[in-house]
C-alpha positions as CSV (number, residue, x, y, z in Angstrom):
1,X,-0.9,-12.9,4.1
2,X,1.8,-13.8,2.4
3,X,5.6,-12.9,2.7
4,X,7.6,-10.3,0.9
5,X,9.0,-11.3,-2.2
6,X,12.6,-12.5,-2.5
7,X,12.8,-9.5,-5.0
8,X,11.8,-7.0,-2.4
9,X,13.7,-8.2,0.5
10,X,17.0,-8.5,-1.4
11,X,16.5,-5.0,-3.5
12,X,16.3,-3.3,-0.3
13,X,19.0,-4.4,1.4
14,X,21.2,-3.6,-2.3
15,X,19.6,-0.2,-2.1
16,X,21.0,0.3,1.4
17,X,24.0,-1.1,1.1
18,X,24.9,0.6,-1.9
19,X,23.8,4.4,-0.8
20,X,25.9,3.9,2.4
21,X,28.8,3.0,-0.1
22,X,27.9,6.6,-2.0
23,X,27.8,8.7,1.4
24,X,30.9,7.0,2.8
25,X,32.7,7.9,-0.5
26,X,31.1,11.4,-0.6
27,X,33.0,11.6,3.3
28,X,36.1,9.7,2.5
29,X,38.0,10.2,-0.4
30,X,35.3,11.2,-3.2
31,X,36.2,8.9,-6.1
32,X,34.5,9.6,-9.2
33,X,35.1,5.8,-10.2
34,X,33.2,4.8,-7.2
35,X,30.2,6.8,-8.1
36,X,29.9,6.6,-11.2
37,X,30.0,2.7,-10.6
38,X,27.7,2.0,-7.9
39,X,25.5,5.3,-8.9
40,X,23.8,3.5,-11.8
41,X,23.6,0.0,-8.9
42,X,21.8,2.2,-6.5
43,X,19.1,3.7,-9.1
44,X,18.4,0.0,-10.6
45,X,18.0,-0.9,-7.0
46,X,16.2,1.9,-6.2
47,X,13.4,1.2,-9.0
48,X,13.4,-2.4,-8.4
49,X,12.5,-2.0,-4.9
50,X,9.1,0.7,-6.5
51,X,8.6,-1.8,-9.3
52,X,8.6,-4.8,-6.5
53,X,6.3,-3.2,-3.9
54,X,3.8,-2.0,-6.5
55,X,3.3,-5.9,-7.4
56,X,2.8,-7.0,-3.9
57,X,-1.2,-7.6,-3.3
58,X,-1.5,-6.5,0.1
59,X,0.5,-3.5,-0.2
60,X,-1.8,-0.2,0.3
61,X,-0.9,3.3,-0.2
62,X,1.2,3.8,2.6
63,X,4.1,1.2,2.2
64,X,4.1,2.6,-1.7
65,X,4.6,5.6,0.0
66,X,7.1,4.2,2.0
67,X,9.2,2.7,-0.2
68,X,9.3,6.2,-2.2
69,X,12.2,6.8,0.3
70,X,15.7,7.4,-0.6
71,X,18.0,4.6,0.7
72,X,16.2,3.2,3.1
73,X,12.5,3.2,1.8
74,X,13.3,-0.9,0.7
75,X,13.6,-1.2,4.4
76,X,10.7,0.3,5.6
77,X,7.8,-1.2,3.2
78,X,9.6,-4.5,3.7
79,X,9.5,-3.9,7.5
80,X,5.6,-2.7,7.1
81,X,4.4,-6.1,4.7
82,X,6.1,-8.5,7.1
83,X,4.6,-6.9,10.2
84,X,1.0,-7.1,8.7
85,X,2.2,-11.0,7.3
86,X,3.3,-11.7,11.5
87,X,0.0,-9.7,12.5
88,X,-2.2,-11.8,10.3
89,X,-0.5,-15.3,11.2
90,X,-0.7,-14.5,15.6
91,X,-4.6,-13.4,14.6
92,X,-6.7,-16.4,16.3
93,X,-10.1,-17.2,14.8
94,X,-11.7,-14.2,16.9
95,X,-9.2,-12.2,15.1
96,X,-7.7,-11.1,18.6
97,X,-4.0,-11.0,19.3
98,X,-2.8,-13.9,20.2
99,X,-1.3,-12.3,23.4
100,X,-5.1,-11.6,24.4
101,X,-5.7,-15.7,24.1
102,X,-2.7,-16.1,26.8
103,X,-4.0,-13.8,29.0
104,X,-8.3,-14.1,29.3
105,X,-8.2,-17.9,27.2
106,X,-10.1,-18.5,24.5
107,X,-13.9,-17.8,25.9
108,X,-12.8,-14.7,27.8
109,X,-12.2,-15.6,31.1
110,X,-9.7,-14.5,33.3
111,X,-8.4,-17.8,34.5
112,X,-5.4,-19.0,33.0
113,X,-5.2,-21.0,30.1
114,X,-3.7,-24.3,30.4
């Protein structure tokens, strides 16, 4: 497994950043200069972050899915392709956690390993 790209990881975090900047302007003072600036940043972001998933190769349905999200959907398939990338590296050759190797050793046995 591979990391996500530099693409996806930095779309997401522009995606986030800039629909906080929309809601704390809805809250705050409302400018229409404000919007209308970072609007059209937050929808390039937005399909960046689609168009970016899409090419990753071990992306299935459901970080797709996830990144569909509004704001934070960047976040979530990002968070979902680097957990399977950590989950595939701690994998030992039995394709066991590597927690289970600390705890019963490599053959299985309860004694510790040293």
């Amino acid at each position: 497994m591979h990391r996500p790209s530099r693409l996806l990881r930095t779309a997401a975090v522009l995606e986030l950043g800039t629909v906080a900047v929309l809601l704390s302007n809805l809250v705050t003072l409302h400018l229409e200069a404000v919007a209308s600036a970072v609007g059209p940043l937050h929808g390039c972001a937005y399909l960046i972050v689609l168009i970016a998933t899409a090419r990753e190769p071990h992306a299935d349905r459901t970080t797709r899915a996830l990144s569909a999200v509004p704001g934070v959907g960047g976040l979530l398939a990002r968070r979902r392709l680097t957990a399977a990338h950590r989950s595939a590296e701690s994998d030992g050759p039995d394709h066991r956690p590597a927690s289970v190797f600390r705890r019963f050793g490599r053959r299985g046995s309860r004694s510790p390993v040293r």
